[in-house]
N, C-alpha and C positions, 0 to 999 in steps of 0.2 A: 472926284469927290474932294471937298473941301478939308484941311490939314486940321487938327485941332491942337491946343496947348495941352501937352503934358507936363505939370511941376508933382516933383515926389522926392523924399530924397534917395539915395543909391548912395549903400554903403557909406552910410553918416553925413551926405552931402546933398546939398540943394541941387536940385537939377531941373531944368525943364527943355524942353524940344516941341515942336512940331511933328508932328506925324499922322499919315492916315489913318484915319478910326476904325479902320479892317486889318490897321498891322499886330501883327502879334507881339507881347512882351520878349519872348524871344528875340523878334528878330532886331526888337529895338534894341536892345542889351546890345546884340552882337555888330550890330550896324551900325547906330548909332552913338552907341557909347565903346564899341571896340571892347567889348567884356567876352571874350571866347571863351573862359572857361563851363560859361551855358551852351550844353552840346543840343542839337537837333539829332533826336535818335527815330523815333516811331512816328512822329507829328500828332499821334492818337492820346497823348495821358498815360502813357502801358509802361512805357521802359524807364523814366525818370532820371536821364541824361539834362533834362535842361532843369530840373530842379532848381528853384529860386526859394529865397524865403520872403514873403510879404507880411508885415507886422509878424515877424519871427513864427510864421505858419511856413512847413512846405509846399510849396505846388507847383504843378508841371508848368512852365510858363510857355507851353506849347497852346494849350486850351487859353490862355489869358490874354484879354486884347492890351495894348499898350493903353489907351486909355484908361482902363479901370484900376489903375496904379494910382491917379492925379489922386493927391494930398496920404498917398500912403508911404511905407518905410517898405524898400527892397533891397535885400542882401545878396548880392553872389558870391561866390568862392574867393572870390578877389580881392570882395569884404572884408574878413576873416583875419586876414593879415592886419596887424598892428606894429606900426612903426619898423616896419623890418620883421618882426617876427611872427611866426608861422602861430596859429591857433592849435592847442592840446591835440582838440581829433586831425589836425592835420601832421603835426608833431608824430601823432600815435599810427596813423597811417601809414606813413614811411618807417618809422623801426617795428613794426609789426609784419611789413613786405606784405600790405592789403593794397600796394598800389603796384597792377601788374601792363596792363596799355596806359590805361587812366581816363579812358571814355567815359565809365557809369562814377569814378571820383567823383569830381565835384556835387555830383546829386545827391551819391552817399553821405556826405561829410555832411550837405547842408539838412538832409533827412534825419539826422545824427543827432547835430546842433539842437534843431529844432525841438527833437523830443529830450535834447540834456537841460534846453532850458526850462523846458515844461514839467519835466523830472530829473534832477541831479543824479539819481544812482538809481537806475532803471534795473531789472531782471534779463535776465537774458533771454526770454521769450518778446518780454516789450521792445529788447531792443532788434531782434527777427522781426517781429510788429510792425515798425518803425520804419525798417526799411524793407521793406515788401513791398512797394510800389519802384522797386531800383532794381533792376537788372543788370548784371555780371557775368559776360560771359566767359572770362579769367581764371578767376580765383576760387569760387566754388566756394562766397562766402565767407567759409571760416575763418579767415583773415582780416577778414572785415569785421565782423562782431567781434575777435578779439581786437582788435585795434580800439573801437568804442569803450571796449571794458578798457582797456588800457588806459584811453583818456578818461573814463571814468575815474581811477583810482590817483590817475596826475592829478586832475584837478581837486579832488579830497586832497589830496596830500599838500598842494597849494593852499588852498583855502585855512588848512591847520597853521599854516608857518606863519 
């Protein structure tokens, strides 16, 4: 089968590649852009290890062909980072100790992300909501919704200063 042009940008950046039109966004990420922090966990949608953000939406980039990225915005965890420094939910992640292998991490974060930007100070049910397509088999959660709240209340606290 013939290759087609992929251009989108990736994490603030212009990019484009070649790739078969049956590859998955996953595997482009990991292959051809070398982004590991999108994991292959179920291949099915279920577990939300390869969690990506496309125009700041989450979704499994398991189900997403590489091509139907061309002219969109995609974020991975690798994203996130600014100049050296670590993003709040990721910041919050670590002194919360919601990072225990870090398999379902980066899904969680960018599942996180997603509904902080679509809501700044969620409830703590929306934020269960939120990530309920993410599976952990570690921590048993509650380390993880508090981590969220935590960056929840960084980021307030930032935004006043």
């Amino acid at each position: 089968m013939e290759e087609v042009k992929v251009s989108f940008i990736l994490n603030d950046e212009s990019v484009s590649v070649e790739v078969d039109p049956r590859k998955r966004l996953l595997d482009m990420l990991r292959e051809d852009f070398l982004l590991t922090g999108v994991k292959e966990g179920c291949s099915i949608g279920e577990c939300g290890a390869c969690t990506v953000l496309i125009d700041g939406k989450a979704v499994t980039s398991c189900l997403v062909l590489a091509p139907q990225v061309n002219g969109h915005q995609v974020t991975t965890i690798e994203g996130l980072q600014k100049k050296g420094e670590l993003h709040p939910l990721q910041e919050a992640f670590i002194e919360s100790g919601a990072v225990q292998c870090g398999f379902c991490t980066p899904g969680m974060i960018l599942a996180a992300k997603a509904l902080l930007d679509e809501n700044p100070r969620p409830t703590r049910e929306e934020i269960k909501t939120a990530i309920s397509g993410n599976l952990c088999r570690c921590t048993g959660y509650e380390k993880i919704i508090k981590a969220i709240e935590t960056a929840v209340k960084n980021l307030e606290e930032r935004a006043v200063k």
